[in-house]
N, C-alpha and C positions, 0 to 999 in steps of 0.2 A: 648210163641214162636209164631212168626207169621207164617202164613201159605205160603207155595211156592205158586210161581205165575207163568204164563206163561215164558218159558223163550223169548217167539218176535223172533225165528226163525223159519224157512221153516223145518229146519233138525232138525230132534228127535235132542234131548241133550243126551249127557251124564252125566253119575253119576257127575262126576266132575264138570261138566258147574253144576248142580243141586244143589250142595252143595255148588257153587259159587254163586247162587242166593239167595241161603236160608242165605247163611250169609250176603250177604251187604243189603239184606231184612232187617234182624234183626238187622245191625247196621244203619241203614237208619231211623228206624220207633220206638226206643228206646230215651224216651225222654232225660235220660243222659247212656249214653252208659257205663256198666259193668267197660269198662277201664279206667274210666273217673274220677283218683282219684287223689288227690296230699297230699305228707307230707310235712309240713310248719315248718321251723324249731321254730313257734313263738311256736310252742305247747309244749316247753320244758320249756317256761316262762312262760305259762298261767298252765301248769304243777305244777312251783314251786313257782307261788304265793299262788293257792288252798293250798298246802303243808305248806307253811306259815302260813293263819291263821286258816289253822286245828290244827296245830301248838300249834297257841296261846289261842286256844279256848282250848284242850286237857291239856293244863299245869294249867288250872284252875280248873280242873275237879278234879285232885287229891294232889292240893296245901292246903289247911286244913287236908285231910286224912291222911297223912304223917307224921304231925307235929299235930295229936290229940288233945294229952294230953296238950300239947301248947295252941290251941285254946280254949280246955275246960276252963283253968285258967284262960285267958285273959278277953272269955265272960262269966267266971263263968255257965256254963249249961254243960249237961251230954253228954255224948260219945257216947251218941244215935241222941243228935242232932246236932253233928258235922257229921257222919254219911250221915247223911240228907241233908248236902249241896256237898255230892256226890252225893248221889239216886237222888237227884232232876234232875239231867240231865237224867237218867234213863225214871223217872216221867213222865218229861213234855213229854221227845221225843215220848212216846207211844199216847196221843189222838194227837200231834200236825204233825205228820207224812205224815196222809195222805192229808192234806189241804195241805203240803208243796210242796209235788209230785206231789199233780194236779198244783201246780203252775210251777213247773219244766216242766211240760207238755205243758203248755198254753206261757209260756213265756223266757224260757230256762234259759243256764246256768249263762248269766251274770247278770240277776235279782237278780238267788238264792245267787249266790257269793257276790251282794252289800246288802245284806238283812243279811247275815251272816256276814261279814266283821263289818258293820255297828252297827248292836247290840250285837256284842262281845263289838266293842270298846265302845258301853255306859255301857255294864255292867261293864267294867273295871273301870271306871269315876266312876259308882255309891260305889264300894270298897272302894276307896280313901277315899271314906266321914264315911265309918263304923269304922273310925279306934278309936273308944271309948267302953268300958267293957260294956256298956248299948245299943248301936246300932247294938245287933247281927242281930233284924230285918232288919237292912239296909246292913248286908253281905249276908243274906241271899236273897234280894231284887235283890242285884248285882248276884251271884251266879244264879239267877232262871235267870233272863237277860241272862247268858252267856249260859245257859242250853237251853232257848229259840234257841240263835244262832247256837248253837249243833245238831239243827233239820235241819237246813238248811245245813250242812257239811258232816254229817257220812256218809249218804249214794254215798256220791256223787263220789270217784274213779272211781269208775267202769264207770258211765255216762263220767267223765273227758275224762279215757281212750281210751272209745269208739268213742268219738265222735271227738277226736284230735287226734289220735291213728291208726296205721298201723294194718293188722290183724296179723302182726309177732311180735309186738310189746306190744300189748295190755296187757297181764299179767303182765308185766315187768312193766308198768306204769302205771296200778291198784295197785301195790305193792310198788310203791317210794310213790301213792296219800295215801295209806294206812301207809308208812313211817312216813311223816308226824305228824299224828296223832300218832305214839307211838312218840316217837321221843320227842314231847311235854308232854307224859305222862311221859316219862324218865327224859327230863327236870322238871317237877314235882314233880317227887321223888326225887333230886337232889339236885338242890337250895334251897325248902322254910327250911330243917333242918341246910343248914348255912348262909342263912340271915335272919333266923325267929332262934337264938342261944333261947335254954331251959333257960332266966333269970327268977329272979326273981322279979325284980323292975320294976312295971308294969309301969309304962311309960317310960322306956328304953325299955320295951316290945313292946310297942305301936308304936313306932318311926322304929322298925325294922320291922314292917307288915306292918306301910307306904312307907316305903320305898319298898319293896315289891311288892304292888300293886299299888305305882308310876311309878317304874319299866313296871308292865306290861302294864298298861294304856300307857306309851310311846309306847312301841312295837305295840300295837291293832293301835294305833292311824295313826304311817307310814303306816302298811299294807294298810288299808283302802283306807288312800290316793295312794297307789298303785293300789289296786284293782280298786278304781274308773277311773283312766287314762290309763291302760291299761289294765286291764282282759276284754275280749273278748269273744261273746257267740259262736261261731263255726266257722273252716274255711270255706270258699268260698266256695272250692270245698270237696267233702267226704274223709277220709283217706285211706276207706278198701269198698269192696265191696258187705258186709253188710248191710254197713251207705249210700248206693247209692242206694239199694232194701227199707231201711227204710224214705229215703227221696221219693221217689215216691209212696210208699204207701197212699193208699186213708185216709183223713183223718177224716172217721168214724172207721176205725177200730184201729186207736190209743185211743179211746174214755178209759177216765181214767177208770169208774165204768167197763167198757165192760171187759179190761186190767185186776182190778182185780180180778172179777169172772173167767177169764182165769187160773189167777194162782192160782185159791185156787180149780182149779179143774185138776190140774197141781200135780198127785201124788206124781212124783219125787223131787219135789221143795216143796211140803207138808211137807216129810221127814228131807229133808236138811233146811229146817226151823226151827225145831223144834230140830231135832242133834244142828243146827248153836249156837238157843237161849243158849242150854245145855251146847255149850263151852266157848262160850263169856261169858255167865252168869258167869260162874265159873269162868273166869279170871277178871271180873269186882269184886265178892266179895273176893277174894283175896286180889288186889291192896287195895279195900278200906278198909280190914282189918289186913293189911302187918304189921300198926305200931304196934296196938296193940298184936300181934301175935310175933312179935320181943320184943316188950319190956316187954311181961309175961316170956320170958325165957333170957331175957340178957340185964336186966334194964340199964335205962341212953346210951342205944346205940340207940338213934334218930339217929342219923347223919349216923350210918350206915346201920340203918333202909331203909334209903332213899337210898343209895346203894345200899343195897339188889335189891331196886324195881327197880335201873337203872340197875343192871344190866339185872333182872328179861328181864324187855323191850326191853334194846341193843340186846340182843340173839335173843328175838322174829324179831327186825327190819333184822337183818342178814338174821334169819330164811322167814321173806318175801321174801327179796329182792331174794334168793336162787331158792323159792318156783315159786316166779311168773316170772326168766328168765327158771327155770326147762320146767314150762307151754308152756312157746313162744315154747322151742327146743322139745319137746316131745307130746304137747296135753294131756297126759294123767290124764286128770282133776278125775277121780273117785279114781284111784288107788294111785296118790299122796294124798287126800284129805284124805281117808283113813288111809294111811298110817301115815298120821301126827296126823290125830284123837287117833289113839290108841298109839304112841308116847306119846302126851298130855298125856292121862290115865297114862302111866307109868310113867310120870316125876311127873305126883302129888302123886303119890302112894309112890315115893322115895322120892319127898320133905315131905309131910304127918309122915313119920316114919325116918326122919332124922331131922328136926327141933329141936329137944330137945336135944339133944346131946350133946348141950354147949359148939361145937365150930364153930364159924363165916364163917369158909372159908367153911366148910361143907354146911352151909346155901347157902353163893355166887354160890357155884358150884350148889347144885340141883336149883338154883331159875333162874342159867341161860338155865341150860337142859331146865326145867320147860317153862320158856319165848320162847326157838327160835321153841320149838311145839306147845306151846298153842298159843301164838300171831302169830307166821308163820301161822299158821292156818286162820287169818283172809282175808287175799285177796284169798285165796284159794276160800273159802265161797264165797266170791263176784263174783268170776270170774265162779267158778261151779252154780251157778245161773242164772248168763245170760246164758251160755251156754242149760242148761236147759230150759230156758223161752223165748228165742229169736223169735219173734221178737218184745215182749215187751220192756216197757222201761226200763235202766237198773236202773234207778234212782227208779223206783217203788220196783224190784224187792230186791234190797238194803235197801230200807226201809223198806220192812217187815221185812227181815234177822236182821237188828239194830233193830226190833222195838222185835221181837223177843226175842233176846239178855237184850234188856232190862228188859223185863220184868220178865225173869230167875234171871238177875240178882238183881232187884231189892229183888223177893223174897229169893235168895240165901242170899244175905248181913244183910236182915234180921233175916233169920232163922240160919246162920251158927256164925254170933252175938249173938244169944240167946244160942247158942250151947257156943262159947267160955265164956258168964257168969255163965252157969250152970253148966259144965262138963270138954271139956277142948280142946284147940287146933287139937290135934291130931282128937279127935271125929268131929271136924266140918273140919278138911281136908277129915277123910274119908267119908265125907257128902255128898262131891263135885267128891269126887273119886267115888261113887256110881252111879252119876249123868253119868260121863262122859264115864263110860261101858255102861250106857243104850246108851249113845249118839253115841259111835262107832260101837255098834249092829246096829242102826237105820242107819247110816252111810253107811253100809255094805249091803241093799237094797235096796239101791237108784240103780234107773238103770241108764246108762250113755246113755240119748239120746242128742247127741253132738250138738242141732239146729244149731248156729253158724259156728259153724266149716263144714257142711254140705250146707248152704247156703255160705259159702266163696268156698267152694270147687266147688261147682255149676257155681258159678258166675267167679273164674278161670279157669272153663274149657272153657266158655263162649267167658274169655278171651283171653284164647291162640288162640281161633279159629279164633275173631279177630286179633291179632295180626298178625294170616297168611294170612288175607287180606289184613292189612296194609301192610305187605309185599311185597304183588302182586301188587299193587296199587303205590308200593313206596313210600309211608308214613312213618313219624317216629312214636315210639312209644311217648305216651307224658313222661314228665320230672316228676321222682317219689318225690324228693323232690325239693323246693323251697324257697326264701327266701318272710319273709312276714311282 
């Protein structure tokens, strides 16, 4: 706040001339003034190009895990190393993370977006050529490529949001950037069980995984050329009044290394890390072990296996999109975040002890409970983090939370894996269900210090005060959206 100055007349002032100075002071000697913000309606298209090839990156991630048993006969190899060309996205995202975020940092969003666009679509290209019973090495080649491009996406809604995003608006469009990516997992579980059909004549087999991953290789291939001609790294001017205090910030203290020693001395966001890894985790070995977990109790139903897992995800995309306009209308980021955390627990505990049962619809219905709190849960995580770490970058702090995730989940997929060959389904559901009460204890300690929403409230009050000088002055206020 700048300091009052003389007001230049003969007669004392009053309070009011005083507080007349103090304000056109402050909006005088403010390099971009509080008010000074605009929504573009392009940010609904650079919205739903991200959404796209998160998209198309996500529907590779659980296109062999679905259809297993499939893949094992085809490459002839075991159902640990089909397995594997899930974990591997897991894998790589964990060392290749932070070299991505400092790049996010240094060079913004439309780099990360043509680097991701770009090497999805060649790991798509390298698929195409695996399609022989001896080149599993080269699906798995393709596979690690697209897992590569994975590092460049996950974290990225929440920075979307922020950075093209209104502050009434933000949860809302952290949770369609988080749509997205289910969305493609749902399509994942969907398609590959009815254009990859259980044959048995391996090269009618062969011809139906080309087609397949010719398929997706066209889809990666438009995006791209979309991405290249119009994704865009930020509008002009800032959306929220946040993004206007984080643009004139000095830039030593955005310093990447400085950033993440902040947040790992950042208690709250400590916790919600490690709850986060716990849930995600749990929903990552799940999808990856849906097939085989359906067909030990209701063999030869692949195709509804893959059901199961769409519907599993449709509930959770409902369950975001619900969660994160909940956010915009209320704030109350701790107590929904919670509240869905222990949700979560309860829908695995009733899928866990209803799986066996041996009838189908029972499975649909807990697998959709199951979906719209555990997957709802994931923009939640994102957007309770910025709020937490603000005025960090959201793109870093997103990456720890996925990086997190991963790494839970990679050990969950293996250990609840070893659980379904030695014992039995039920024991590695409640493996996860053990997991996720320690996670909504941890949950239930995090304190709610709002940063964001405390810096927006600042910076609104800011602005109404200008606004009552543009008043006095006869000014308009400026135009809150525009075309761009």
């Amino acid at each position: 706040m700048c300091e009052k100055g003389d007001s230049g007349k003969g007669d004392l002032p009053t309070k009011s001339d005083m507080d007349h100075v103090e304000l056109r002071e402050r909006r005088d000697t403010d390099t971009v003034p509080s008010g000074d913000t605009r929504l573009y309606r392009r940010r609904w298209l650079i919205l739903l190009l991200f959404s796209s090839y998160s998209l198309c990156n996500a529907f590779q991630w659980i296109q062999y895990g679905i259809i297993n048993n499939i893949f094992m006969k085809f490459y002839n190899v075991s159902s640990f190393a089909i397995d594997w060309l899930s974990m591997i996205y897991m894998l790589t995202y964990i060392p290749l993370i932070f070299p991505v975020t400092w790049l996010l940092e240094r060079k913004g969003l439309r780099v990360i977006a043509l680097f991701a666009a770009s090497i999805n679509c060649a790991g798509t290209w390298i698929k195409v050529a695996s399609v022989q019973p001896d080149l599993f090495w080269v699906t798995m080649l393709g596979q690690f490529t697209c897992s590569f491009a994975q590092v460049f996406i996950l974290g990225m809604p929440s920075q979307v949001a922020s950075v093209w995003f209104g502050s009434d608006e933000v949860s809302t469009a952290c949770a369609i950037g988080v749509f997205g990516n289910q969305l493609g997992v749902a399509i994942g579980f969907l398609l590959p069980p009815v254009l990859v059909p259980n044959v048995e004549d391996i090269g009618e087999l062969a011809q139906h995984i080309r087609t397949m991953f010719f398929i997706t290789a066209g889809v990666a291939s438009l995006i791209f050329l979309l991405v290249v001609f119009v994704f865009q790294d930020r509008p002009e001017r800032p959306p929220s009044p946040a993004q206007v205090a984080l643009r004139e910030m000095p830039t030593g203290q955005n310093s990447y290394m400085a950033s993440i020693a902040r947040l790992f001395c950042n208690k709250p966001f400590i916790l919600l890390l490690i709850s986060y890894g716990l849930n995600v985790g749990c929903f990552y070995a799940v999808s990856t072990l849906l097939n085989r977990m359906i067909i030990e109790h209701y063999p030869g139903e692949e195709v509804n296996a893959g059901r199961i897992g769409l519907t599993l995800v449709i509930a959770g995309v409902v369950g975001s999109l619900i969660c994160g306009i909940w956010l915009d209308k209320t704030k109350t980021y701790k107590q929904t975040t919670l509240s869905v955390y222990l949700l979560s627990f309860v829908g695995m505990v009733i899928y866990a002890f209803t799986l066996n049962l041996g009838h189908l619809w029972v499975v649909f219905l807990t697998s959709g409970v199951l979906g719209f709190f555990m997957t709802g849960y994931l923009p939640l995580g994102f957007e309770f983090a910025v709020e937490l770490t603000y005025p960090e970058s959201e793109g870093t702090s997103s990456g720890l939370l996925n990086c997190s995730a991963q790494m839970f989940g990679i050990a969950f997929t293996i250990i609840q894996g070893k659980i379904l060959d030695h014992f039995s389904t039920l024991a590695g559901n409640i493996f996860l269900c053990v997991f996720l009460f320690i996670g909504s204890i941890m949950t239930a300690f995090i304190k709610s210090d709002l940063r964001r929403q405390k810096a927006n409230q600042k910076s609104q009050t800011n602005l109404n005060a200008d606004s009552s000088m543009n008043s006095q002055d006869g000014k308009s206020l400026p135009v809150k959206e525009v075309k761009m």
